[in-house]
KOLMARKE-311342 format. One record per residue (C-alpha): x, y, z. Coordinates in nm, 2 decimals, padded with zeros to 4 digits. Layout:
<sites>
<site <X; Y; Z>> ...
</sites>
This chain:
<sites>
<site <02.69; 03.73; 04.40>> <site <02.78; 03.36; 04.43>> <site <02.62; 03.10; 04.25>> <site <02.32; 02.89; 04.41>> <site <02.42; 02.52; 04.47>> <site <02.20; 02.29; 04.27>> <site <02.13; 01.98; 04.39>> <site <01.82; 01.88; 04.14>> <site <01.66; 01.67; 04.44>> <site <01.41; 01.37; 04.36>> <site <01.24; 01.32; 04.69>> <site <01.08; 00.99; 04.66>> <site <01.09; 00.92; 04.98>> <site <00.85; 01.21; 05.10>> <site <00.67; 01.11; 04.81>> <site <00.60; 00.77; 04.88>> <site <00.61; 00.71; 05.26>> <site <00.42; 00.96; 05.40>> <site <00.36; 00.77; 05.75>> <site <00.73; 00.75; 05.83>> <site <00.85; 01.09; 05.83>> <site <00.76; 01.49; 05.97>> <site <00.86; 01.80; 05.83>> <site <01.14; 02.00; 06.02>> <site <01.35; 02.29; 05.97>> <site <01.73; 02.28; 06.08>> <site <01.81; 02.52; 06.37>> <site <02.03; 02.83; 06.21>> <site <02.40; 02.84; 06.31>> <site <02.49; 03.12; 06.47>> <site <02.88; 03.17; 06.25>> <site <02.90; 02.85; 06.05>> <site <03.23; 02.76; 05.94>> <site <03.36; 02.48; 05.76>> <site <03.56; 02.22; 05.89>> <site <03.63; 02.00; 05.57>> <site <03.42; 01.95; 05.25>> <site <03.45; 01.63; 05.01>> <site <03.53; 01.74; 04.65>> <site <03.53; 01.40; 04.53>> <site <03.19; 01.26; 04.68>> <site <03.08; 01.59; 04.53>> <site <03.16; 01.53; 04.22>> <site <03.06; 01.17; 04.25>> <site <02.75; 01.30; 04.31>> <site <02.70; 01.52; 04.02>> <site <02.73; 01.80; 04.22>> <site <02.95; 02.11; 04.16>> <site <03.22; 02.13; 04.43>> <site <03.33; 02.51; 04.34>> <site <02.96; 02.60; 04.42>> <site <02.89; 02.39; 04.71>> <site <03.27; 02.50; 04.87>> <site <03.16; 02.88; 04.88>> <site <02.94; 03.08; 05.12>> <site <02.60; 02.94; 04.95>> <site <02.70; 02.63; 05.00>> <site <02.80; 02.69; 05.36>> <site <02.46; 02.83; 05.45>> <site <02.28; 02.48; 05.31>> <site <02.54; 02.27; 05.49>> <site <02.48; 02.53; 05.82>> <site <02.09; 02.49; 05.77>> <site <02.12; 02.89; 05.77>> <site <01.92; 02.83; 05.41>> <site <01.75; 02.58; 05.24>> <site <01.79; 02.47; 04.94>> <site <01.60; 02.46; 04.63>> <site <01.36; 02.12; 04.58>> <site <01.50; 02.00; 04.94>> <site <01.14; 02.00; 05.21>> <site <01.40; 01.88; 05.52>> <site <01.24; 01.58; 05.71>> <site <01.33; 01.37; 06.02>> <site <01.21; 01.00; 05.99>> <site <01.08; 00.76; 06.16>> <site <01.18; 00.42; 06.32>> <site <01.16; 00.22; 06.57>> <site <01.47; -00.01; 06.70>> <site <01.58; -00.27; 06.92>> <site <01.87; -00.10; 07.16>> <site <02.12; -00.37; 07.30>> <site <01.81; -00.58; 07.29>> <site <01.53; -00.39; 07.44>> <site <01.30; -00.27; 07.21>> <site <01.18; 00.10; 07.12>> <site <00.86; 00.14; 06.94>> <site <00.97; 00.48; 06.86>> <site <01.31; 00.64; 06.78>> <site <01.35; 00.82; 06.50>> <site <01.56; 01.12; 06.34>> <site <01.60; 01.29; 06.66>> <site <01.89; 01.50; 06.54>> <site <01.94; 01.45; 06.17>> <site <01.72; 01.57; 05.86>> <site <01.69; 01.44; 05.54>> <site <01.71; 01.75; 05.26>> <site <01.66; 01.53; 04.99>> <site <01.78; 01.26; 04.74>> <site <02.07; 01.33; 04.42>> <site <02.08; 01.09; 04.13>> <site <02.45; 01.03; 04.14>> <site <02.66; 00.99; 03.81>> <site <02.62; 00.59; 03.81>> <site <02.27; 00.70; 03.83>> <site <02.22; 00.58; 04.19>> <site <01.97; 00.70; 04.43>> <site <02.18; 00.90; 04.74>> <site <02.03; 01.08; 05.05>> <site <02.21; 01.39; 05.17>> <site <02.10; 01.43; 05.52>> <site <02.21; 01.71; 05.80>> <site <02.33; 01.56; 06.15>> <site <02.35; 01.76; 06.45>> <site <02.09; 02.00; 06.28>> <site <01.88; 02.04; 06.58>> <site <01.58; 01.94; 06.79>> <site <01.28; 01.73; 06.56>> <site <00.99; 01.57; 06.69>> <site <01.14; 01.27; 06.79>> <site <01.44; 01.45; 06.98>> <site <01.30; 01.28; 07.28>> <site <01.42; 01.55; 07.55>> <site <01.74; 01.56; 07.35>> <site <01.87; 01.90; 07.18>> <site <01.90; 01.76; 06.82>> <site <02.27; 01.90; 06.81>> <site <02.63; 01.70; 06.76>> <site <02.96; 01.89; 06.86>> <site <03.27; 01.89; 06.64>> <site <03.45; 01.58; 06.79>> <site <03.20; 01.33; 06.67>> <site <03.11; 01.47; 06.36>> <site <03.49; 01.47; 06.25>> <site <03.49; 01.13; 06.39>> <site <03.20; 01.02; 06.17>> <site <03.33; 01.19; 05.90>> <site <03.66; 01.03; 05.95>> <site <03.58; 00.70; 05.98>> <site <03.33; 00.65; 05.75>> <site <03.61; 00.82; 05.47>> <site <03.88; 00.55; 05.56>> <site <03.58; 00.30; 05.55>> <site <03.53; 00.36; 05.22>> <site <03.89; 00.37; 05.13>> <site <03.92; 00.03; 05.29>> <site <03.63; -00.11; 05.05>> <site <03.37; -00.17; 05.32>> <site <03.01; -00.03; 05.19>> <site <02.95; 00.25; 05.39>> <site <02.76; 00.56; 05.43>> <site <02.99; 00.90; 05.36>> <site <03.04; 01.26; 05.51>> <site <03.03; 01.53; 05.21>> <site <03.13; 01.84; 05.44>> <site <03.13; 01.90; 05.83>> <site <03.06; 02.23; 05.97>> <site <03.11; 02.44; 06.27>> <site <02.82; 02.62; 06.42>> <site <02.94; 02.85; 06.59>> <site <02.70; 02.75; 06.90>> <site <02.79; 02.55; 07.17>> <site <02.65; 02.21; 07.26>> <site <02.65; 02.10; 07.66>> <site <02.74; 01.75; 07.73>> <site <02.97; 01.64; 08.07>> <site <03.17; 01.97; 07.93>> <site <03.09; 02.26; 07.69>> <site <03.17; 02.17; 07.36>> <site <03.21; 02.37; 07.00>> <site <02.88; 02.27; 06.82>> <site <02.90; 02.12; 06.44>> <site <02.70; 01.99; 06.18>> <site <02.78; 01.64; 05.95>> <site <02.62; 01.62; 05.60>> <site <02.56; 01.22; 05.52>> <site <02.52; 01.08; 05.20>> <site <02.41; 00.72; 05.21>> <site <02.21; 00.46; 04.93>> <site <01.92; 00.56; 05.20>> <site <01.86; 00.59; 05.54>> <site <01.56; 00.28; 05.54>> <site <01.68; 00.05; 05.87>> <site <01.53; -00.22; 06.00>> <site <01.41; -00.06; 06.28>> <site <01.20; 00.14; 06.02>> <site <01.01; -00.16; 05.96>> <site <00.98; -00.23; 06.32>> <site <00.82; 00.14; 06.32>> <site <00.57; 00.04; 06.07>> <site <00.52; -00.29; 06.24>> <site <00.46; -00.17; 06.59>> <site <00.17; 00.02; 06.49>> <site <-00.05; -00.27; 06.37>> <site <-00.09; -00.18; 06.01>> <site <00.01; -00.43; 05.74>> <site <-00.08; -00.17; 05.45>> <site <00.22; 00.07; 05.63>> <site <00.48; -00.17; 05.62>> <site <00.37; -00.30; 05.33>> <site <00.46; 00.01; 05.17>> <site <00.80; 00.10; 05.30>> <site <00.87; -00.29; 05.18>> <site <00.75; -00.21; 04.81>> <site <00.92; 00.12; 04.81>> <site <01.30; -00.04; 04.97>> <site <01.23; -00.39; 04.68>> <site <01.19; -00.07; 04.39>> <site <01.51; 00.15; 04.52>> <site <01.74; -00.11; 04.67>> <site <01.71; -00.43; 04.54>> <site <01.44; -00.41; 04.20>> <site <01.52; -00.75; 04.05>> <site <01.36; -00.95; 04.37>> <site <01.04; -00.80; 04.27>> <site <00.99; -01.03; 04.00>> <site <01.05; -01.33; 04.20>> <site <00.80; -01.59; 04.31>> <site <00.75; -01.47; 04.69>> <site <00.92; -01.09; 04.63>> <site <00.92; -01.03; 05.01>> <site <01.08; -01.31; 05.08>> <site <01.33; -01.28; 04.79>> <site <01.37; -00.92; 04.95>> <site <01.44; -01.08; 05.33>> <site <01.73; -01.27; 05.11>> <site <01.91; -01.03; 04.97>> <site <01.90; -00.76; 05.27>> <site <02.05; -01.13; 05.47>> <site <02.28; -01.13; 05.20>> <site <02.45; -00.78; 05.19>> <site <02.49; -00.71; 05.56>> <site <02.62; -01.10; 05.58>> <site <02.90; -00.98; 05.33>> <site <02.92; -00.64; 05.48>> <site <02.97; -00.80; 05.87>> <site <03.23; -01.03; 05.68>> <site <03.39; -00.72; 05.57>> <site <03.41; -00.54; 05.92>> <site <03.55; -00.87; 06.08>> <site <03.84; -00.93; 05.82>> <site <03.97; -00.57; 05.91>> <site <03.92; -00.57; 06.28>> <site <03.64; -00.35; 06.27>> <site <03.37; -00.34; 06.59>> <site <03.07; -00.16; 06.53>> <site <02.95; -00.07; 06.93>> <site <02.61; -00.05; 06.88>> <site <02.47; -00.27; 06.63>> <site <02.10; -00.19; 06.72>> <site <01.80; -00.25; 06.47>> <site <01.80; 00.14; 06.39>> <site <02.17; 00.11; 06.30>> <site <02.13; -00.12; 06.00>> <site <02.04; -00.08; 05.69>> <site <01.82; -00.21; 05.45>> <site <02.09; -00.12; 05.16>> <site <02.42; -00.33; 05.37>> <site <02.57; 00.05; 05.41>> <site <02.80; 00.08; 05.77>> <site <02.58; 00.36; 05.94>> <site <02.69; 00.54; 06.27>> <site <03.04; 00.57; 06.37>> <site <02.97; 00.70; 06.73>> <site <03.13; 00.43; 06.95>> <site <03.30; 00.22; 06.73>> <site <03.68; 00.14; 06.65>> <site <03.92; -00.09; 06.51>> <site <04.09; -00.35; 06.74>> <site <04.43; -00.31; 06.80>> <site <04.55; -00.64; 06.93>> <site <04.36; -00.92; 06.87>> <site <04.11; -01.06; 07.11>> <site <03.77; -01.19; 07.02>> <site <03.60; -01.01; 07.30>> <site <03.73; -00.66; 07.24>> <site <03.43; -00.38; 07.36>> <site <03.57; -00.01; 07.26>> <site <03.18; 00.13; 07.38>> <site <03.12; 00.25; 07.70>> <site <02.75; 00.20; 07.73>> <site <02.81; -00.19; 07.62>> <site <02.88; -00.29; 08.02>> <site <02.80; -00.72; 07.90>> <site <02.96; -00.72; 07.57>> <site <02.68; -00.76; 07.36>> <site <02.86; -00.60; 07.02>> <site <03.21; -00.72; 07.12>> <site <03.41; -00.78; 06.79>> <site <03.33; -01.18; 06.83>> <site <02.95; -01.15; 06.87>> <site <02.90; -00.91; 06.59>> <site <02.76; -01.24; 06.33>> <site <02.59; -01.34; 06.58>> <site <02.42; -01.03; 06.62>> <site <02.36; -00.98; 06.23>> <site <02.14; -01.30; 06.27>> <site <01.99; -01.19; 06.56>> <site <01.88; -00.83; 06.40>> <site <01.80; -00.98; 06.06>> <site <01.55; -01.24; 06.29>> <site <01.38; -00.88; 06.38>> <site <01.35; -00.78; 06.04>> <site <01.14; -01.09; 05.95>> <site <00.93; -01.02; 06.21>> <site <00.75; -00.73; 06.00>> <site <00.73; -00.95; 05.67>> <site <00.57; -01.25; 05.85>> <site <00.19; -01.08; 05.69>> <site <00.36; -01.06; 05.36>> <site <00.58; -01.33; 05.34>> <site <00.23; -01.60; 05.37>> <site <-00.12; -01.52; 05.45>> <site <-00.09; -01.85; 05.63>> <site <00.16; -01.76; 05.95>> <site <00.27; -02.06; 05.99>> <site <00.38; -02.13; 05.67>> <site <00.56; -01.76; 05.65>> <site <00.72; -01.83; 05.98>> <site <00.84; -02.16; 05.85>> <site <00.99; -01.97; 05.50>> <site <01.16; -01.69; 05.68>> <site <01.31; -01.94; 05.96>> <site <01.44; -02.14; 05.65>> <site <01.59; -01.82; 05.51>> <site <01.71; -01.69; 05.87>> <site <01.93; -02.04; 05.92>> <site <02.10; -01.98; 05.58>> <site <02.21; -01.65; 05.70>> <site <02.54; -01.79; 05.93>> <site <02.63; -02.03; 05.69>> <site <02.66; -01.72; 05.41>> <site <02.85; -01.55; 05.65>> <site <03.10; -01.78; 05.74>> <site <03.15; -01.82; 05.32>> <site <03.19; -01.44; 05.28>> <site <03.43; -01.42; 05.59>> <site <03.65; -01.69; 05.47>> <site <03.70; -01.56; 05.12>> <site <03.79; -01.25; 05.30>> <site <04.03; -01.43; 05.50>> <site <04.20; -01.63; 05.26>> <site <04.31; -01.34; 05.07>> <site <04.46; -01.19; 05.37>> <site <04.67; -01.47; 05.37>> <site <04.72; -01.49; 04.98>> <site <04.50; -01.77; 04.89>> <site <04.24; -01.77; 04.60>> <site <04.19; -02.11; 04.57>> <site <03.96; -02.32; 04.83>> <site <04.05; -02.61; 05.03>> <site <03.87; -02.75; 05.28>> <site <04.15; -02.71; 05.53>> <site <04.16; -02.32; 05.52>> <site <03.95; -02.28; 05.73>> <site <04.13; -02.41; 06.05>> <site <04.47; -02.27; 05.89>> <site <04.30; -01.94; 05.92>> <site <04.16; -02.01; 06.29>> <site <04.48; -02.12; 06.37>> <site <04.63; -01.81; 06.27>> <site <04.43; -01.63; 06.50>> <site <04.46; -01.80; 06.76>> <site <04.83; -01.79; 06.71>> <site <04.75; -01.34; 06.69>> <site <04.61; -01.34; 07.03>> <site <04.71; -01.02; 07.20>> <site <04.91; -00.92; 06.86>> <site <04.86; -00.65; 06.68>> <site <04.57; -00.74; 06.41>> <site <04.67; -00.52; 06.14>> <site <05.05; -00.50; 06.14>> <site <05.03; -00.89; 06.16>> <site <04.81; -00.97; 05.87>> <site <05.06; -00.65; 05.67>> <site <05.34; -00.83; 05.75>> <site <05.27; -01.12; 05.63>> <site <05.35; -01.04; 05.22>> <site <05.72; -00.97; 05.47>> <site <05.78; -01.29; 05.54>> <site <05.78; -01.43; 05.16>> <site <05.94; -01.12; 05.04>> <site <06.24; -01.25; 05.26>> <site <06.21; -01.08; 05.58>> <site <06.01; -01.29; 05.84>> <site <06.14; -01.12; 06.13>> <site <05.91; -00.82; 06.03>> <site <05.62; -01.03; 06.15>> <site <05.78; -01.30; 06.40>> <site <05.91; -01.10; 06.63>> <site <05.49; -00.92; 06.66>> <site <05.39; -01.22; 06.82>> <site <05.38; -01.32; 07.17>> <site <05.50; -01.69; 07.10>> <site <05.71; -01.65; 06.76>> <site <05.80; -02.06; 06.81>> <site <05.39; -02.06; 06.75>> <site <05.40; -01.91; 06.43>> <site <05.67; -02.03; 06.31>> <site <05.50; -02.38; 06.32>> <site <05.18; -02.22; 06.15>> <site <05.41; -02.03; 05.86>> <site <05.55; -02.37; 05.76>> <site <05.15; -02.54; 05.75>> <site <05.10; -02.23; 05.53>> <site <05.38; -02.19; 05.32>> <site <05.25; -02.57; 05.19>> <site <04.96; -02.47; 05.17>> <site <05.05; -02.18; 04.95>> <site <05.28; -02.42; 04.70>> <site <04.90; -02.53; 04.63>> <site <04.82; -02.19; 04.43>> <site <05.10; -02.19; 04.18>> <site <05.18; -01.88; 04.17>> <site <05.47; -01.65; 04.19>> <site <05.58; -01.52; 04.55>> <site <05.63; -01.18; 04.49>> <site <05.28; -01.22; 04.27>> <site <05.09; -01.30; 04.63>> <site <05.26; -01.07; 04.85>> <site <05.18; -00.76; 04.63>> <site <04.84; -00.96; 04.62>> <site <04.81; -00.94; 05.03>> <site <04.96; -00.60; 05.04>> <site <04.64; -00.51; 04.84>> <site <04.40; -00.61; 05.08>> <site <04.56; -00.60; 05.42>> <site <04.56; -00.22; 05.56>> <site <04.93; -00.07; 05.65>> <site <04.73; 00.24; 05.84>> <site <04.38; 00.22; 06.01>> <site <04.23; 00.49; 06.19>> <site <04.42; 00.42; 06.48>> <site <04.24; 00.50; 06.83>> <site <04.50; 00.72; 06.95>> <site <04.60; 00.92; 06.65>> <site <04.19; 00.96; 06.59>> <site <04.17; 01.13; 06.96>> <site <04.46; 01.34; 06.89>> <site <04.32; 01.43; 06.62>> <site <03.92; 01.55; 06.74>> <site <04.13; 01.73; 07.03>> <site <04.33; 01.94; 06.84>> <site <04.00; 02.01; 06.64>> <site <03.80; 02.09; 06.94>> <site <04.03; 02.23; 07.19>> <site <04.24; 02.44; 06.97>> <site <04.02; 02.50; 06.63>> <site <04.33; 02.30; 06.50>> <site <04.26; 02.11; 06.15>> <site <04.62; 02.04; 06.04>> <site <04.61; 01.74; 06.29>> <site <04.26; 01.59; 06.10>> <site <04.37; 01.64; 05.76>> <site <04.72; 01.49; 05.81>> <site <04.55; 01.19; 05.92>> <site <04.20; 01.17; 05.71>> <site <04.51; 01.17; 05.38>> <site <04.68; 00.92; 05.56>> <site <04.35; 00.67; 05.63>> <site <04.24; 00.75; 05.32>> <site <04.52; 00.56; 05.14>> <site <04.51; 00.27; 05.37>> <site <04.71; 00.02; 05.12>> <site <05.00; 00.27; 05.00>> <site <05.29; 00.26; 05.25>> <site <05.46; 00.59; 05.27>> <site <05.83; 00.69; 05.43>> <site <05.80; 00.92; 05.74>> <site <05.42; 00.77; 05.85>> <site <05.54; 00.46; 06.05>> <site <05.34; 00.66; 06.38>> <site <05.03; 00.61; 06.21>> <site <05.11; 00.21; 06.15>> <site <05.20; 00.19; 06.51>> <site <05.00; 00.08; 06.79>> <site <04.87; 00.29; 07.06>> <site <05.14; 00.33; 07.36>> <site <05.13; 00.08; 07.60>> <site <04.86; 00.18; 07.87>> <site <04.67; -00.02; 08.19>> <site <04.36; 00.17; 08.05>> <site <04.11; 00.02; 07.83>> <site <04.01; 00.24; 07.54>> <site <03.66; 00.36; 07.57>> <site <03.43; 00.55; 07.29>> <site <03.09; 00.74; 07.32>> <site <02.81; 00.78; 07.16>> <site <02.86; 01.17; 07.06>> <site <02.45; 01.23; 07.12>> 
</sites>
C-alpha cells in the first residue's frame, strides 16, 4: 500500500473568515491521470514529491479523495468585470483544500481548479478542460522563471470526463499554489453587503498574513492600502518590461499579496505596439498592453473604496488620505518601470534623460519584435549590431538611437562585455510564444500528446540560457493577416 500524502494543512483562512467562504466537495474524476506534476514546487513546499507523484497523490489532485486536515472550500468575492461591477462572483470552479507552511516558512494555498460545480458556479459546470489548465500551468511556470511574482501550478490532471464548450473537450484538473487567494474583489464582497465588522475582518486577517509590519503603523489600514499599491505597482512594472498583457485585469483577478493570478486570456506581445489586445471578450481594448497602469490605478481606486470606514471615522477626511495615497500610485509605477527598463538596456545608474532614451527606444521598436530586440541588444556591443539592426523596420532609426545610447552607457563605467552579460540576464531569449503555446495544448488535447508541452515548459522554464538547436522557440510566430486571439477556458 502506498504512502498517504501529508500535507500538515493550517487552515486559517476557514478559521478566521467564516462569511467569505462555503464548504464543497470536488466532483470525482471518473480515470484521473496525470498530466505533469512539479517536483520542485513540491519540495518547496515541504511536501514529499515521491508521495504526492503516486496513485494517493493522484486521487487528492483528482478530488477522488480528500486529504487529511484539508475541509475543501469555494470563496467568496465580488469583482468589477471590464468595469461593471458584480456584487457576487466567487470560486465558481476552484476549491481551496488548505494552506502548507512552506520551507521559508511562508503561508501557501493549494487550491483545485476545474474541480467542479460550487455555489457560486452561477449556471456554470465548475469544470476546466486540459488546454487551459496546461496553459495556466504553463504560463504561470515561465512566469516564475522570468522573476515576475506569480501564483504556481503543482500538478495538472486529466479527468477522464469530458467538458462541453463550442466542441467536446478532454476534462482536467489544475492544482494552484499561491501566497493566498484574498483579491480585491474580496473586499468588494465584504463591502457590498453593508457590514463594516466583515470587511473589517478579512482587512485584519490580509495586514496579519501578507503584510504584518503595517500593523504597527499610525493608520494600519491605510499603511495596508500602501503597500498592496506598492506590490502590484512593482508587479504591473514587471509585466510591462517583458511584454506581458494580462486580458482581464478585473477586481477578482488581483491580489492582495502582488501575485499574477489567471492566465486564461493572456499572452506576451510579439511585436511591439502599445495597443496590443490577445483577449477575445476585450472588443474596446480596456486591458491592452498600454492601459494596463492605468488600470492598476483604476482597480487599486476600488480597493479603497472598502477601507474608506476604516481608514477615518470622519469620511471626508479618509477619502482625502486614500485619494492622497491613490495619486502616489502612478508616480511609483513609472519609478519601478524605469528601473526595469534601464536594465534592459544595461544601465544601473539614473539620469534624468533615461527616461526619453528608453521611450525613444520604443518608439523606434514599433512593429518589431519586443523580445528579440531588447536580446539583441547585449549583440550589438559584443560586436555584432546586425543581429538587432536588421529586426527593425527603420534600421537608419536605431542607428541614431544606438549612438544617443552608447554615450549614454560611457556614463556607467563599466566593462562592455560586463553589461552585455548584465542585459543577457534580464532580457528573455525564449517566451512562451503564442504559436509554440497552441501547438503545444493541441497536441495535448487532440492527440493525448505531452512530448510537445514538456519540450516547451523546459524550454520557458530557462528563459535567460540560450541553447543550440531552440532558435524556433526564439522566433516569432509566422507571418499571418490574423490577429491572435485567447479565451477565457471557463
Amino acid at each position: 500500500m502506498s504512502q498517504k500524502p501529508q500535507f500538515k494543512f493550517d487552515n486559517s483562512f476557514a478559521r478566521s473568515l467564516e462569511d467569505y467562504f462555503s464548504y464543497c466537495e470536488a466532483e470525482p474524476a471518473v480515470a484521473p491521470k496525470w498530466l505533469q506534476f512539479n517536483h520542485g514546487l513540491a519540495e518547496e513546499l515541504g511536501l514529499d514529491p515521491v508521495t504526492l507523484d503516486s496513485d494517493a497523490g493522484l486521487a487528492i489532485f483528482s478530488g477522488n479523495e480528500t486529504a487529511e486536515g484539508s475541509k475543501p472550500l469555494a470563496q467568496a468575492y465580488a469583482g468589477h468585470q471590464f468595469g461593471g461591477f458584480s456584487p457576487q462572483l466567487g470560486d465558481g470552479r476552484a476549491l481551496l483544500l488548505g494552506e502548507v507552511i512552506d520551507t521559508q516558512q511562508h503561508r501557501r494555498d493549494i487550491q483545485l481548479k476545474g474541480s467542479g460545480r460550487t455555489p457560486f458556479s452561477r449556471g456554470g459546470d465548475g469544470k476546466a478542460a486540459v488546454g487551459p489548465v496546461l496553459r495556466e500551468y504553463l504560463i504561470g511556470e515561465a512566469m516564475y522563471a522570468l522573476g515576475v511574482p506569480t501564483t504556481r501550478a503543482l500538478a495538472a490532471i486529466a479527468t477522464g470526463k469530458e467538458v462541453y464548450r463550442e466542441n467536446i473537450l478532454p476534462g482536467a484538473i489544475l492544482t494552484r499554489v499561491a501566497a493566498s487567494h484574498i483579491r480585491v474583489g474580496t473586499f468588494q464582497y465584504g463591502a457590498a453587503r453593508g457590514d463594516e465588522d466583515k470587511v473589517r475582518k478579512l482587512a485584519d486577517y490580509a495586514i496579519a498574513r501578507h503584510y504584518p509590519d503595517t500593523a504597527d503603523a499610525e493608520n494600519p489600514y491605510l499603511a495596508f492600502f500602501a503597500a498592496v499599491a506598492d506590490a502590484q505597482a512593482a508587479l504591473v512594472a514587471q509585466w510591462m518590461s517583458i511584454g506581458f498583457i494580462h486580458g482581464v485585469m478585473n477586481t477578482d483577478n488581483m491580489t492582495i499579496s502582488g501575485e499574477t493570478i489567471d492566465y486564461g486570456p493572456c499572452a506576451f506581445m510579439e511585436n511591439y505596439d502599445p495597443g496590443t489586445v490577445f483577449s477575445s471578450i476585450d472588443q474596446g481594448g480596456r486591458y491592452s498592453y498600454a492601459n494596463q497602469p492605468q488600470i492598476l490605478v483604476w482597480n487599486l481606486a476600488r480597493l479603497a473604496e472598502p477601507l474608506i470606514p476604516l481608514v477615518d471615522p470622519n469620511q471626508e477626511r479618509a477619502v482625502e488620505l486614500l485619494t492622497e495615497t491613490i495619486e502616489c500610485i502612478q508616480p511609483l509605477y513609472e519609478s519601478y518601470w524605469l528601473t526595469k527598463m534601464r536594465s534592459k538596456i544595461g544601465l544601473s545608474k539614473e539620469d534624468s534623460l533615461d527616461s526619453q532614451l528608453i521611450q525613444d527606444l520604443l518608439k523606434v521598436m514599433e512593429g518589431t519584435d519586443f523580445t528579440l530586440a531588447f536580446r539583441r541588444l547585449s549583440q550589438v556591443l559584443c560586436g555584432d549590431k546586425d543581429l538587432a539592426r536588421n529586426l527593425f523596420k527603420k534600421p537608419n532609426e536605431f542607428d541614431d538611437w544606438e549612438q544617443r545610447w552608447r554615450k549614454r552607457l560611457e556614463q556607467e563605467g563599466v566593462a562592455t562585455e560586463e553589461t552585455a552579460q548584465a542585459m543577457d540576464r534580464v532580457n528573455p531569449i525564449y517566451i512562451p510564444r503564442n504559436h509554440k503555446v497552441e501547438e503545444a495544448l493541441a497536441a495535448a488535447t487532440h492527440q493525448a500528446d505531452m512530448t510537445v508541452f514538456s519540450k516547451l515548459l523546459t524550454i520557458v522554464t530557462r528563459p535567460f540560457e540560450e541553447v543550440e538547436g531552440n532558435e524556433a522557440y526564439a522566433e516569432p510566430a509566422p507571418a499571418t493577416n490574423m490577429p491572435y486571439r485567447t479565451f477565457c477556458g471557463t
